[in-house]
C-alpha positions in Angstrom: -13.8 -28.9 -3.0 -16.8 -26.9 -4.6 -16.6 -22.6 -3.6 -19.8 -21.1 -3.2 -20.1 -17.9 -4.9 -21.4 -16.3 -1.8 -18.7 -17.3 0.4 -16.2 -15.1 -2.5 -17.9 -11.6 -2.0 -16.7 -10.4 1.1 -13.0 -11.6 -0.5 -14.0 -9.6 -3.8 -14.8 -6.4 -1.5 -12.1 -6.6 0.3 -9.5 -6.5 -2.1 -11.3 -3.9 -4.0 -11.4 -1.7 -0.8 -7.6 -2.3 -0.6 -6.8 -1.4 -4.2 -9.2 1.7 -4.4 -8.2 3.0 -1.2 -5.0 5.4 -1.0 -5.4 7.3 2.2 -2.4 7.8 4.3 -3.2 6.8 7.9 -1.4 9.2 10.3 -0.3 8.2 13.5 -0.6 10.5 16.9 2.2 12.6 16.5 0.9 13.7 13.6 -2.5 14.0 14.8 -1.7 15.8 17.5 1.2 18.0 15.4 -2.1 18.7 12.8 -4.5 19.9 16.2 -1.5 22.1 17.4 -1.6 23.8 13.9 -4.9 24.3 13.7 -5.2 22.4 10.5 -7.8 20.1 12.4 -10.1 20.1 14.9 -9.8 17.9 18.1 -11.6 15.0 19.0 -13.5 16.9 21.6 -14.7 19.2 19.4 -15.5 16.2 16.4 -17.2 14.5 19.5 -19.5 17.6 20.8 -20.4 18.0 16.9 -21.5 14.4 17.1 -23.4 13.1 19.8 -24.0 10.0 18.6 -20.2 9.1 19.0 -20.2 9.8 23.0 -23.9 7.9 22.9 -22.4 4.3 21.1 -19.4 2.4 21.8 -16.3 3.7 19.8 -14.6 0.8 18.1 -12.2 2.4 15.8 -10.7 5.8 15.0 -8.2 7.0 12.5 -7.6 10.1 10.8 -6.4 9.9 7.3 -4.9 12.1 4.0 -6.9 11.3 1.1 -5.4 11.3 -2.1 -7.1 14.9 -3.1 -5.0 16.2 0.6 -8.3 16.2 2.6 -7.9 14.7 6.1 -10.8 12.9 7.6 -11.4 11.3 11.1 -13.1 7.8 10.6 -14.9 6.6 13.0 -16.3 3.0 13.5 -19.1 3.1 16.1 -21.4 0.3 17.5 -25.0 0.8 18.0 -27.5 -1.4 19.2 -28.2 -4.5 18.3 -25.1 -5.0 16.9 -25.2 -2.3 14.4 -21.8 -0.6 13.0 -21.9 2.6 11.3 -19.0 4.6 9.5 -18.6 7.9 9.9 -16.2 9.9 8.1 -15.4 14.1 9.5 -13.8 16.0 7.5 -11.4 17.0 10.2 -10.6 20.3 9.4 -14.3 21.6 9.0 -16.0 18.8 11.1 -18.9 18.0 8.3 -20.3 14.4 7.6 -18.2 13.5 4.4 -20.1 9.5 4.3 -22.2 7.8 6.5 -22.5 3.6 6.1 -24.3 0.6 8.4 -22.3 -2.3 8.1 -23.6 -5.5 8.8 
């Protein structure tokens, strides 16, 4: 059985996403715990900031620790024709940290 080369790239990626990649995903307690606190904003407010993300159809969201503490709300959104686009709040400040299309 020959590999194609192509058809090993997405695998490649992928593993390097999982190795470079040490944020802590938090689950809603915590969410909501951080929101009661103050230490981030709420969705609502992420949302208003962002109109885009009330105009396209949410597929993901998760808020996260980085490494450095930062916690950021990641959103995966779906535009049209087919286009998905990352967007990562900080969630304490609500600025763009990284935008990226996927295909």
């Amino acid at each position: 059985m020959r590999i194609h080369k192509a058809s090993i790239y997405p695998f490649i990626f992928l593993s390097l996403l999982i190795t470079n990649s040490q944020a802590e995903s938090l689950g809603a307690d915590d969410a909501l715990a951080l929101v009661d606190t103050g230490q981030v904003l709420p969705l609502s407010d992420i949302i208003s900031l962002y109109p885009v993300l009330s105009d396209s159809r949410l597929l993901d969201i998760e808020l996260e620790r980085e490494d450095d503490g930062t916690l950021i709300y990641e959103f995966e959104i779906l535009q049209e024709e087919n286009l998905v686009i990352e967007l990562e709040i900080n969630a304490s400040t609500g600025q763009l940290v990284r935008e990226e299309f996927e295909e």
